[in-house]
ZAMARGU-4260 file (C-alpha; in steps of 0.2 Angstrom, whole numbers, plus 5000, padded with zeros to 4 digits):
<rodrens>
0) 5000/5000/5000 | 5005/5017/4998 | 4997/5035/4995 | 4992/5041/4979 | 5003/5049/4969
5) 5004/5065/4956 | 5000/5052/4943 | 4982/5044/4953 | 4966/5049/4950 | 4959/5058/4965
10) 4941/5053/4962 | 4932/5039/4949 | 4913/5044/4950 | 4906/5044/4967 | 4921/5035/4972
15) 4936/5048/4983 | 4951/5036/4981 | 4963/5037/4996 | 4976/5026/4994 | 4985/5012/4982
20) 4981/4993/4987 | 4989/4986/4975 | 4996/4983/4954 | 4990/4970/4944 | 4994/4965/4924
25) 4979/4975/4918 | 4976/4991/4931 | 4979/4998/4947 | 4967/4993/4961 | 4962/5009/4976
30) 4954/5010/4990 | 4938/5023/4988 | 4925/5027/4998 | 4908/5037/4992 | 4901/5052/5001
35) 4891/5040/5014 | 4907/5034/5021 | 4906/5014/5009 | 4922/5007/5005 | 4924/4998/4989
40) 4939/4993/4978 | 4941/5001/4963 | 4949/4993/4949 | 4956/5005/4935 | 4965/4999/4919
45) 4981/5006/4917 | 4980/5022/4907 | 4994/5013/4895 | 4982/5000/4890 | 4966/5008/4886
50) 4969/5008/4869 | 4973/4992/4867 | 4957/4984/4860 | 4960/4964/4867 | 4964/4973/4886
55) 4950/4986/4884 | 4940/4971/4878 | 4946/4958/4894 | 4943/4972/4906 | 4926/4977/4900
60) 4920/4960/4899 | 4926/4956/4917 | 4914/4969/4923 | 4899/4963/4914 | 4903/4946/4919
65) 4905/4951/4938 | 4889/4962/4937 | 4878/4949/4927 | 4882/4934/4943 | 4868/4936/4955
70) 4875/4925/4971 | 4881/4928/4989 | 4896/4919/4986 | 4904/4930/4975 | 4910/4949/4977
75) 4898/4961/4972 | 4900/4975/4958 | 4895/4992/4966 | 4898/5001/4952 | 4906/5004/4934
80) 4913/5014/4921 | 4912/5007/4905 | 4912/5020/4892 | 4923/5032/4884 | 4932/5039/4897
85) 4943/5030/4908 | 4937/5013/4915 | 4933/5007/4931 | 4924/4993/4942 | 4922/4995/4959
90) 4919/4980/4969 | 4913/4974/4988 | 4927/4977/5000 | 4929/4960/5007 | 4940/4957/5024
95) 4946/4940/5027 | 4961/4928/5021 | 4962/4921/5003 | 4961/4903/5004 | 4980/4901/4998
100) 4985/4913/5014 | 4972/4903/5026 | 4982/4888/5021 | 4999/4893/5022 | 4996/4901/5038
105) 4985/4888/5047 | 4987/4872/5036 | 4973/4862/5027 | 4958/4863/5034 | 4947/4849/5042
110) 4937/4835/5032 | 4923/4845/5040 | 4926/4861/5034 | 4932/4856/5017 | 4915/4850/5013
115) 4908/4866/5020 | 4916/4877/5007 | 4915/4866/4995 | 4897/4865/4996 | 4896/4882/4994
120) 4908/4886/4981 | 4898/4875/4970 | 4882/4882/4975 | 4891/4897/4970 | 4899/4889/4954
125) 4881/4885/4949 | 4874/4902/4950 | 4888/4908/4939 | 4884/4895/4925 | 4866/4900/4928
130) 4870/4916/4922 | 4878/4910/4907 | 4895/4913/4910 | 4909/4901/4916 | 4923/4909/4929
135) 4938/4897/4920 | 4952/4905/4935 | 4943/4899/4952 | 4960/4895/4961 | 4964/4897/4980
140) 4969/4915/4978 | 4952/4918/4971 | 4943/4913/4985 | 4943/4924/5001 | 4935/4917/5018
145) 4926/4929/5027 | 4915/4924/5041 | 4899/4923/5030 | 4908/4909/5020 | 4920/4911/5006
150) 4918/4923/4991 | 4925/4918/4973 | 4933/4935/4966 | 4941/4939/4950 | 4931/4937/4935
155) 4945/4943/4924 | 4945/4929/4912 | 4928/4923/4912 | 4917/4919/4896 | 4899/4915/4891
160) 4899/4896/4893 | 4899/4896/4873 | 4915/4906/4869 | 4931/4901/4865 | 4945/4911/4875
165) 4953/4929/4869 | 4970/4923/4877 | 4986/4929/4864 | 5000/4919/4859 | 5012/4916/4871
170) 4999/4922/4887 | 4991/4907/4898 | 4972/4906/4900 | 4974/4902/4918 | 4982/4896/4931
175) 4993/4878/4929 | 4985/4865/4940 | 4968/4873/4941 | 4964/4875/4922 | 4958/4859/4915
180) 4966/4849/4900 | 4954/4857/4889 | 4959/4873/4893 | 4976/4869/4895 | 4975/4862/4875
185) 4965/4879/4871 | 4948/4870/4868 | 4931/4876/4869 | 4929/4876/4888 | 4912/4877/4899
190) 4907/4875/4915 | 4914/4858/4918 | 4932/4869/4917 | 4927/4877/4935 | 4921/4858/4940
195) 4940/4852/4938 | 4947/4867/4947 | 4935/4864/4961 | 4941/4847/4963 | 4959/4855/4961
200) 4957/4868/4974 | 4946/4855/4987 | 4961/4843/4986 | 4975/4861/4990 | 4962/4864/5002
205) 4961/4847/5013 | 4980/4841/5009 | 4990/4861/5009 | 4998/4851/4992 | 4992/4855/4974
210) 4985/4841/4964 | 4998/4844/4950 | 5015/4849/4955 | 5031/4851/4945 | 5045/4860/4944
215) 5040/4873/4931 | 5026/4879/4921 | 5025/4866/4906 | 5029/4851/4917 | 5012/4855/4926
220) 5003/4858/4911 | 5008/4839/4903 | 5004/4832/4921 | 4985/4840/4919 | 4982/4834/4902
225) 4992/4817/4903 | 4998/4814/4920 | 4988/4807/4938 | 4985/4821/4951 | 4994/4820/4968
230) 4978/4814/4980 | 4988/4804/4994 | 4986/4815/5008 | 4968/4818/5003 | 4955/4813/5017
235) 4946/4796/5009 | 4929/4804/5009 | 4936/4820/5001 | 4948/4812/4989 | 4929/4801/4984
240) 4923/4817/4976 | 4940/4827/4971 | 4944/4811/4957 | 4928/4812/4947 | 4929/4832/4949
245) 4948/4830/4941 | 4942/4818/4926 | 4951/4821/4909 | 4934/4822/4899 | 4924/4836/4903
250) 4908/4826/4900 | 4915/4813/4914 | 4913/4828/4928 | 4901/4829/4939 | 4888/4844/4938
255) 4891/4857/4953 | 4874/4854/4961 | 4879/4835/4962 | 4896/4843/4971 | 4884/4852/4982
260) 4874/4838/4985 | 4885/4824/4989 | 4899/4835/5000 | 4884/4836/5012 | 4892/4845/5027
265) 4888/4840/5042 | 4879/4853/5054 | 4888/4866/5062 | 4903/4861/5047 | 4905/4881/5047
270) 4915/4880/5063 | 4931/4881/5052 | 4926/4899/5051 | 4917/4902/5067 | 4931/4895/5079
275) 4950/4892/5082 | 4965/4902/5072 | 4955/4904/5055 | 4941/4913/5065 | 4952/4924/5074
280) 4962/4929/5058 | 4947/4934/5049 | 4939/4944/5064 | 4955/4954/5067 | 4953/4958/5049
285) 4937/4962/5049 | 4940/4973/5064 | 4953/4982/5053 | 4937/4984/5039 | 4927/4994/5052
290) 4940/5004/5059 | 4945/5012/5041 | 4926/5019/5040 | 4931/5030/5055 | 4947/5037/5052
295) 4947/5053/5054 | 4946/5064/5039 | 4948/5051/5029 | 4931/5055/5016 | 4932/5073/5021
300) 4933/5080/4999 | 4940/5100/5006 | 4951/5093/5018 | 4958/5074/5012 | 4970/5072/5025
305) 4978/5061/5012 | 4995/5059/5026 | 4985/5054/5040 | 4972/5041/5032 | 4990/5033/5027
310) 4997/5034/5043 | 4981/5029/5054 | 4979/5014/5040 | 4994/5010/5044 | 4995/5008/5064
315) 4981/4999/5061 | 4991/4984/5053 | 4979/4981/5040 | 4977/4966/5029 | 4963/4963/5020
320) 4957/4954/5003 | 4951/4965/4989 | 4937/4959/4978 | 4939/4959/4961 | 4959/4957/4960
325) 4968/4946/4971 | 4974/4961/4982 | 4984/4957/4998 | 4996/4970/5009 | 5003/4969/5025
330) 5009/4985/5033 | 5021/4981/5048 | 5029/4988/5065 | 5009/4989/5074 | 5010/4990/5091
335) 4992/4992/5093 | 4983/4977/5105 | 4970/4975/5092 | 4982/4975/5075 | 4974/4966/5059
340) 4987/4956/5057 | 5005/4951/5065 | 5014/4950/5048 | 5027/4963/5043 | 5029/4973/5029
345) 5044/4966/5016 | 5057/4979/5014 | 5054/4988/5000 | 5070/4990/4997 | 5087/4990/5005
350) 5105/4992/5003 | 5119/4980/4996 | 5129/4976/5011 | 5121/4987/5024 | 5111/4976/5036
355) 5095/4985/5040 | 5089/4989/5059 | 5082/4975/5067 | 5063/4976/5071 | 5064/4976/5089
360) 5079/4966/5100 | 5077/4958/5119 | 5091/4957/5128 | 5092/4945/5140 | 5076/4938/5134
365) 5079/4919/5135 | 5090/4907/5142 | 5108/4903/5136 | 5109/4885/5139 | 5116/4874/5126
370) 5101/4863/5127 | 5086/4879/5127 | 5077/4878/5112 | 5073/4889/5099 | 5064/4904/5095
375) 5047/4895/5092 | 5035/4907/5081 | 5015/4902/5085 | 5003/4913/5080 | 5006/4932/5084
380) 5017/4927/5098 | 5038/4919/5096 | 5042/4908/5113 | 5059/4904/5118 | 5068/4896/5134
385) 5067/4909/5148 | 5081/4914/5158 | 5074/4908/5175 | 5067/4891/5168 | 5050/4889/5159
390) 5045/4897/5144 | 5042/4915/5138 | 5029/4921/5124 | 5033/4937/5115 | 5026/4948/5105
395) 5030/4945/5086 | 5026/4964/5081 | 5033/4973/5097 | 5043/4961/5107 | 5034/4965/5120
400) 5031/4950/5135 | 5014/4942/5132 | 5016/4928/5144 | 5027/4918/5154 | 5023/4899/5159
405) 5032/4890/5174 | 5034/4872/5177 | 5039/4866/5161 | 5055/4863/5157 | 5062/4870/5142
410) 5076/4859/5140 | 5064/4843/5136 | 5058/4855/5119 | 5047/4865/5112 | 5035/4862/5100
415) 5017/4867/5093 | 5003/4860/5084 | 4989/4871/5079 | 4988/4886/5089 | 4993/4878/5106
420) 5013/4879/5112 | 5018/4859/5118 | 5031/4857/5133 | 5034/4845/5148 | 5037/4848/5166
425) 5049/4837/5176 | 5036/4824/5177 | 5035/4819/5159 | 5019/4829/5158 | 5014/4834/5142
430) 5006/4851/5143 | 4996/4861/5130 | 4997/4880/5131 | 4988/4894/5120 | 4998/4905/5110
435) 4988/4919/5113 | 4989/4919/5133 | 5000/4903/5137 | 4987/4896/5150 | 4984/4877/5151
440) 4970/4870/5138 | 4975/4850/5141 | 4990/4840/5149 | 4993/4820/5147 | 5006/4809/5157
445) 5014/4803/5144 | 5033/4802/5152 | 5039/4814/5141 | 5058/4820/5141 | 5063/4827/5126
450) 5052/4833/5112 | 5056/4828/5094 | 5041/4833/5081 | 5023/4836/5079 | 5010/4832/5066
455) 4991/4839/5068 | 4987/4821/5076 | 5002/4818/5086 | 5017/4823/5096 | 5034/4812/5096
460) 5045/4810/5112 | 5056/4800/5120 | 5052/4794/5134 | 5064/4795/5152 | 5068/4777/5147
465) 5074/4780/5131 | 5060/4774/5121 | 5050/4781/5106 | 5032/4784/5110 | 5018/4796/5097
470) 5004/4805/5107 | 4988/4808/5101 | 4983/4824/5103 | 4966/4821/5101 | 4965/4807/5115
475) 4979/4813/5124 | 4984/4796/5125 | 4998/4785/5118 | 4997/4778/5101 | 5011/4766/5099
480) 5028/4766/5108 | 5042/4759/5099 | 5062/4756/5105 | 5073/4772/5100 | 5081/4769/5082
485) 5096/4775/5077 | 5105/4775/5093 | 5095/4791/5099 | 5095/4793/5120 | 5088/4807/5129
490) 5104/4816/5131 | 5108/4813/5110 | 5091/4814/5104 | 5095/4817/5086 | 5082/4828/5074
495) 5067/4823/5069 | 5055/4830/5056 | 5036/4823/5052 | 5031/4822/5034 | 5014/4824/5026
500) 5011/4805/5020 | 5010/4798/5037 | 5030/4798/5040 | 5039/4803/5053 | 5060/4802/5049
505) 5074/4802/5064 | 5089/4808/5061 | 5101/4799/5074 | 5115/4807/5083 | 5129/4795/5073
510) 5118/4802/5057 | 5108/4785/5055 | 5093/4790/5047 | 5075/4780/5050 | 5056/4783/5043
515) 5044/4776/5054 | 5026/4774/5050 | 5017/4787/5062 | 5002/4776/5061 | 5010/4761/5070
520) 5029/4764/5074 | 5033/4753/5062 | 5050/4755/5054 | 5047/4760/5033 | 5067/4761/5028
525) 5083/4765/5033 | 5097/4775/5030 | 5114/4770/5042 | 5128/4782/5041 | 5119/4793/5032
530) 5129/4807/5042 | 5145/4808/5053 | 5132/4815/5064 | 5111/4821/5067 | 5106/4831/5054
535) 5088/4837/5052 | 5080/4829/5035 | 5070/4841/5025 | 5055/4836/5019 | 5044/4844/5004
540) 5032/4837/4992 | 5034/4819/4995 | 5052/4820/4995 | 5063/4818/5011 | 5082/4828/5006
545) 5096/4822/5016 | 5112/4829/5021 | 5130/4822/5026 | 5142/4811/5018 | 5132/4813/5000
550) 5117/4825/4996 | 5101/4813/4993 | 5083/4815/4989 | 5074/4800/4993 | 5054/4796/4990
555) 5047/4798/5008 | 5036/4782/5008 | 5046/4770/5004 | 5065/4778/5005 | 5067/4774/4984
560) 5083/4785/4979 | 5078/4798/4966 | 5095/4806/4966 | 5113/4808/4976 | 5127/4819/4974
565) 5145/4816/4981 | 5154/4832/4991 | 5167/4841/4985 | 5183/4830/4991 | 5186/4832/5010
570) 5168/4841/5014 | 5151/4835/5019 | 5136/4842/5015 | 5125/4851/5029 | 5107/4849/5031
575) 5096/4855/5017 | 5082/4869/5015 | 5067/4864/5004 | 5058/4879/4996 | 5047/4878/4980
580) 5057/4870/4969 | 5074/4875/4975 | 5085/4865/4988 | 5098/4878/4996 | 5112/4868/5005
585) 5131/4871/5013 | 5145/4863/5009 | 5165/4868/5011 | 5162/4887/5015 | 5149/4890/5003
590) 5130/4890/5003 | 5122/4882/4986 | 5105/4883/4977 | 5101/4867/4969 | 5084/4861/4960
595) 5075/4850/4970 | 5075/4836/4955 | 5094/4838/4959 | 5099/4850/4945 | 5114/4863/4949
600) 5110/4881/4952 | 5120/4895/4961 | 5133/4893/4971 | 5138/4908/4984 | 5152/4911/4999
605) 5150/4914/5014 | 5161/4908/5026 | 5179/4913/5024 | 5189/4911/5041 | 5198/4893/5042
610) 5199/4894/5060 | 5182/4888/5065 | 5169/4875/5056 | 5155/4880/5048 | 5139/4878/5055
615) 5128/4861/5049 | 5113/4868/5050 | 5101/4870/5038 | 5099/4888/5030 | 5086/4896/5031
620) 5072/4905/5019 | 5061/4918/5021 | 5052/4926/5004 | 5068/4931/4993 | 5083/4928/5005
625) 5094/4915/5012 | 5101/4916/5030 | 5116/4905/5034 | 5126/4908/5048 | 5144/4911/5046
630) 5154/4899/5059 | 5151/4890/5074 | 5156/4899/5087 | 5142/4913/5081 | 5155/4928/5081
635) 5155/4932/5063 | 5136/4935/5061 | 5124/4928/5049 | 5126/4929/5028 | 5110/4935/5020
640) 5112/4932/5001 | 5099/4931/4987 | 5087/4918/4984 | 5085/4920/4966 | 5104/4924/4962
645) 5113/4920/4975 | 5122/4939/4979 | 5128/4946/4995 | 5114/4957/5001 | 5122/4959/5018
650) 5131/4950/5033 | 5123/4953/5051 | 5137/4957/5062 | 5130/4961/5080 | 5149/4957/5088
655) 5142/4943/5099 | 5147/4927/5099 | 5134/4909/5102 | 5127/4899/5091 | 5113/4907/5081
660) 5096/4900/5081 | 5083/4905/5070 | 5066/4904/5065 | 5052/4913/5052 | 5036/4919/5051
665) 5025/4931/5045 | 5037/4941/5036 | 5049/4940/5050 | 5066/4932/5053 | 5068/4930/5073
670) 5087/4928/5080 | 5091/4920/5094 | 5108/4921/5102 | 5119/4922/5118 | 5100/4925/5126
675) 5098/4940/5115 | 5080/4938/5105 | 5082/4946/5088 | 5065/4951/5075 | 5073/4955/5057
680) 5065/4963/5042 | 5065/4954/5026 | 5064/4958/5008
</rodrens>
C-alpha cells in the first residue's frame, strides 16, 4: 500500500480514492470510499492499456461478467465505468484471508470444513453458469474466507459458457494446476472447466499440496492433460469426490449441484470459520474493515487528510482481501493490541551490504543454555527458553512480553501444533498451552523427556527410558511406543522432522537415518551412516532431502533414491532447506541453490575464516533471501544472500558470539543468540 501519487486519480465517480492497494497486469486497484462513508475497491485499467482493443476488451467483459452473477458467494460490483472515458469497476470490499493465505498460515483445513466450502463454492459455481458465464480462474487465491463463508473473486477471464478464449499467443488462459486439460490444449471450455478446478482447489484445500505439481510451468501443464493428480494426503471421503471432479473428459465431471449435494456438510461444518486460528484471523481483519470507516478525515473532499488516512491505516496493521483482484498488503511495525494482522511489511528496498535495523531486539530475553530451544513462532506470539526456567511468549510485532509459563521445562523442547505451544514439566507431563495467553488448555502423562516433532494428530517423544512413543493429541493418549532407532537417548536425541504422508524420519546422533510409520511405529526404511552426525532431514512434496556424507533426495514412503550427489573432496554436505522447487544447502564454505530434482543452480560464499567449522545447520528462507550463519562459534554473524541469484545482500554482524538460532514467520526472521532475541525485516 501506499498513497496516491501525482500520477492517481483523485476521484472515479462517486468513488474519493485514498490510497494504492495494489498493481496487477491489467490496472491499478484503490481504495475509495463514496460520500456516505462505503468502501469499495476500485479497479482502474492502466491508462497505458486503454487503447489496446483485446485489454479494453478483457477488462470490459470482466465487469459485465462480475455484474451479470447474482450470488452471495461472489463479490459484488458496486459500480462501473464502462464507456469512453477512463474505465473502472468498483467492487465489495471484502476482509478476510484468501484461501491460499488461510492455508499457508493455518494448514489444510478439516474434512469437516472442506466439505463446508465446497458445498458452497459450487452452489456458487452453479449460479455463475446459471447466468451464462463460466469463471475458468477459480484457484485458491480467488477465493477469500470471510465469516459469512467464502467469496469467489476475479472474473478477469471469464466467458459465456459458449465462447472460446481471447488469450494471445504466448499468454496462459489460467492458472497451471487449476485449468483443466481442455483449457490447457485451448479447447472450447464450459462450466465443467470450474468443476475440475473445484476438485483441484478441494484437494490444496484438505491436503495444503496442489494436485499437479512440477518444477516449472509446462511440466504441470503435461501432468493435467496426461499425468495422475497427487491425491495421497487427501482425506478418503474428500479424495471420493475430488477424482471424478479431476476427470480428463469434461463430460465425465460431475455437475456442481451433484458437488453440492454429495459433500453434504455436516451441521455446524462452518466451525472452520466460526472458531480456532481461522476465525480469529478473519475477525482481526474484519475489525481492521470497520476501523477504516472511522478514520478521521479520511472521506472529508475539502480537507483529504491524504497523510494521515495513510498513517492511521497503517497503525492499524491492515490486511485485508480485495474483491475483484487478488489484492493482499501487509503494513508492519503495529504495536496496537488489536492489529489486523501480525505479519510485517517486506522491505521495499534495501542496501547492498548494509544490514537494516532490526525490528525490535530483547536482551536478556531467553535462556543461554546449550540445550534451550529455539525461538518458536505460534501465531502472533515467538516463545523461547526463559532465563529463570520455563517458557516465555513474546510479542511478534513489538517484542513485547505476552506471557510467561512456569513448570515446564524447556530443556525437554518445544513444539506446537495448531495454535497451542507443547512442553513438559519434570514429570514427563505433556502440557498444551495457548499462544495467545499461554494458559493450560489439556495435559497428558505421557513420560515425556525430550520433544522431537509434531504432526496435527500427534506429538513424538522420548520417553525418560529412552524409548519412542507418538501421542495423540486428540485422546491425549499413547498411540504406539516403539524402542529408540538410530542410537537416539535422551541426552543425544537426534532431529526429527514429520512428513505429510504419514511419516515421521529420525535423524540419529551418529547420522543414521529412519522413517517410521506414524500410524504404528513401524519402521518404513533406513538409511545408516547417512551422516557423521544428526542432521535434520528436509521434507517437501513427498520427497525427504538428506544431508552428510552425500546430498540425497529419497521418496518419503518407501526411502526409493531419486537422486545423490557426492561432496566436494574432504567436505560434507550440511542439512538442506526445501523451498518451492529449490534446495539451498552448505557445503566447504559455501551455501548452494540446487533444484530440487537435483539439477545445479547458484553457488555463493559465505564463510571465509579457516579457524572455525562451519555451521551444519540448515539455512534458512524467508520470501527472497537465504540466511546462513557464518561459523560456529556465532561471532561472525549471519550471511543473507539472494534467493533467486545467490548475491551478498548483507552479513549481520552484531559482535556477539553463540550459536545462532533461528526461525520465520510472518514476514519476519527472529534471531536467537547468547540470550539476546532478535525480529529481522525481510525483503
Amino acid at each position: 500500500m501506499r498513497p496516491l501519487g501525482s500520477g492517481d486519480p483523485l476521484r472515479l465517480g462517486p468513488y474519493r480514492l485514498l490510497a494504492v492497494l495494489g498493481a496487477g497486469g491489467m490496472g491499478q486497484v484503490y481504495l475509495g470510499r463514496d460520500r456516505e462513508g462505503r468502501r469499495a475497491a476500485v479497479k482502474v485499467l492502466r491508462r497505458e492499456l486503454a487503447h489496446d482493443p483485446h485489454m479494453a476488451q478483457r477488462f470490459l467483459r470482466e465487469a459485465s461478467a462480475a455484474r451479470a452473477v447474482r450470488s452471495p458467494g461472489v463479490a459484488r460490483v458496486l459500480d462501473m465505468e464502462t464507456g469512453t472515458g477512463q474505465l473502472w469497476i468498483a467492487t465489495e470490499f471484502l476482509a478476510g484471508p484468501t484461501l491460499s493465505d488461510a492455508v499457508g498460515r493455518h494448514g489444510p483445513l478439516d474434512e469437516d470444513g472442506v466439505r463446508g466450502l465446497g458445498a458452497s463454492l459450487a452452489r456458487t459455481l452453479a449460479d455463475v453458469h446459471a447466468a451464462g458465464l463460466v469463471h475458468r480462474d477459480l484457484k485458491p487465491p480467488n477465493i477469500v474466507l470471510t465469516s459469512d463463508g467464502p467469496r469467489i473473486i476475479d472474473f478477469g477471464i471469464a466467458r459465456p459458457e459458449h465462447g472460446l478464449t481471447l488469450t494471445s499467443t504466448g499468454q496462459a488462459p489460467a492458472t497451471p494446476g487449476y485449468a483443466p486439460p481442455e483449457q490447457v490444449l485451448g479447447r472450447r471450455t464450459g462450466p465443467p472447466a470450474d468443476v475440475f478446478a473445484l476438485g483441484a482447489v478441494l484437494a490444496y484445500a484438505s491436503s495444503g499440496r496442489p494436485a499437479f505439481d512440477a518444477a516449472h510451468v509446462a511440466a504441470v501443464q503435461y501432468e493435467v492433460v496426461h499425468g495422475t493428480p497427487h491425491l495421497d494426503t487427501v482425506p478418503p471421503g474428500i479424495r471420493a469426490i475430488v477424482e471424478p471432479c479431476l476427470a480428463k473428459e469434461p463430460g465425465l465431471r460431475p455437475l456442481p449441484h451433484q458437488v453440492a449435494s454429495h459433500l453434504a456438510p455436516p451441521q455446524r461444518a462452518e466451525r472452520s470459520w466460526t472458531t480456532g486460528a481461522l476465525a480469529a484471523d478473519i475477525a482481526e481483519r474484519e475489525a481492521a474493515a470497520r476501523k477504516l470507516a472511522t478514520v478521521p478525515g479520511a472521506v472529508d473532499v475539502r480537507h483529504p487528510g491524504r497523510r494521515r488516512f495513510i498513517g492511521a491505516l497503517a497503525a492499524g496493521g491492515a490486511v485485508l482481501a480485495v474483491g475483484g483482484g487478488t489484492v493482499a498488503w501487509w503494513l508492519s511495525r503495529d504495536e496496537s493490541a488489536d492489529a489486523a494482522s501480525w505479519a510485517a511489511a517486506p522491505l521495499s528496498t534495501y542496501r547492498p551490504g548494509v544490514a537494516p535495523e532490526p525490528l525490535w531486539t530483547k536482551p536478556g530475553a531467553a535462556a543461554t543454555a546449550p540445550d534451550s530451544p529455539g525461538p518458536l513462532p505460534v501465531g502472533d506470539v515467538v516463545v523461547t527458553g526463559a532465563t529463570k526456567g520455563g517458557l516465555v511468549a513474546y510479542d511478534v510485532r513489538t517484542g513485547r512480553q505476552r506471557w510467561t509459563a512456569s513448570g515446564v521445562e524447556a530443556a525437554r523442547g518445544c513444539l506446537k501444533t495448531g495454535d497451542t505451544v507443547l512442553a513438559a514439566d519434570g514429570d514427563g507431563v505433556l502440557r498444551a498451552l495457548g499462544a495467545t495467553d499461554g494458559k493450560e488448555r489439556w495435559r497428558a502423562r505421557v513420560g515425556a523427556a525430550v520433544l522431537l516433532a509434531s504432526d496435527p494428530e500427534a506429538v513424538y517423544v522420548l520417553t525418560e527410558d529412552g524409548r519412542l512413543r507418538a501421542v495423540s493429541t486428540e485422546s491425549r493418549s499413547a498411540r504406539w511406543t516403539v524402542p529408540a532407532p538410530g542410537r537416539m537417548t535422551t541426552k543425544a536425541p537426534g532431529r526429527a522432522v514429520a512428513g505429510k504422508d504419514s511419516r515421521l524420519v529420525l535423524s540419529g546422533p551418529h547420522g543414521d537415518v529412519t522413517a517410521l510409520d506414524t500410524a504404528t511405529g513401524r519402521a518404513v526404511w533406513r538409511e545408516p551412516g547417512q551422516a557423521a552426525h544428526a542432521l535434520a532431514p528436509a521434507v517437501h512434496d513427498g520427497t525427504v532431502y538428506l544431508g552428510g556424507r552425500t546430498l540425497r533426495a529419497l521418496r518419503l514412503t518407501d526411502g526409493d533414491e531419486q537422486w545423490s550427489r557426492k561432496p566436494p573432496a574432504g567436505e560434507a554436505w550440511g542439512a538442506p532447506a526445501a523451498s518451492g522447487s529449490a534446495l539451498y544447502v552448505t557445503v566447504g564454505g559455501e551455501v548452494q541453490r540446487r533444484h530440487t530434482d537435483g539439477g545445479d543452480g547458484w553457488t555463493a560464499p559465505y564463510w571465509k575464516d579457516d579457524d572455525n567449522d562451519p555451521l551444519t545447520d540448515a539455512p534458512v528462507i524467508q520470501r527472497n533471501a537465504v540466511w546462513t550463519a557464518v561459523d560456529s562459534t556465532g561471532a561472525q554473524g549471519i550471511s543473507v544472500v539472494r534467493a533467486d541469484n545467490g548475491s551478498q545482500a548483507w552479513l549481520y554482524t552484531p559482535g556477539t558470539a553463540g550459536r545462532w538460532q533461528m526461525a520465520t514467520a510472518g514476514n519476519r526472521l527472529f534471531l536467537l543468540q547468547a540470550g539476546t532475541l532478535t525480529a529481522m525485516p525481510v525483503f
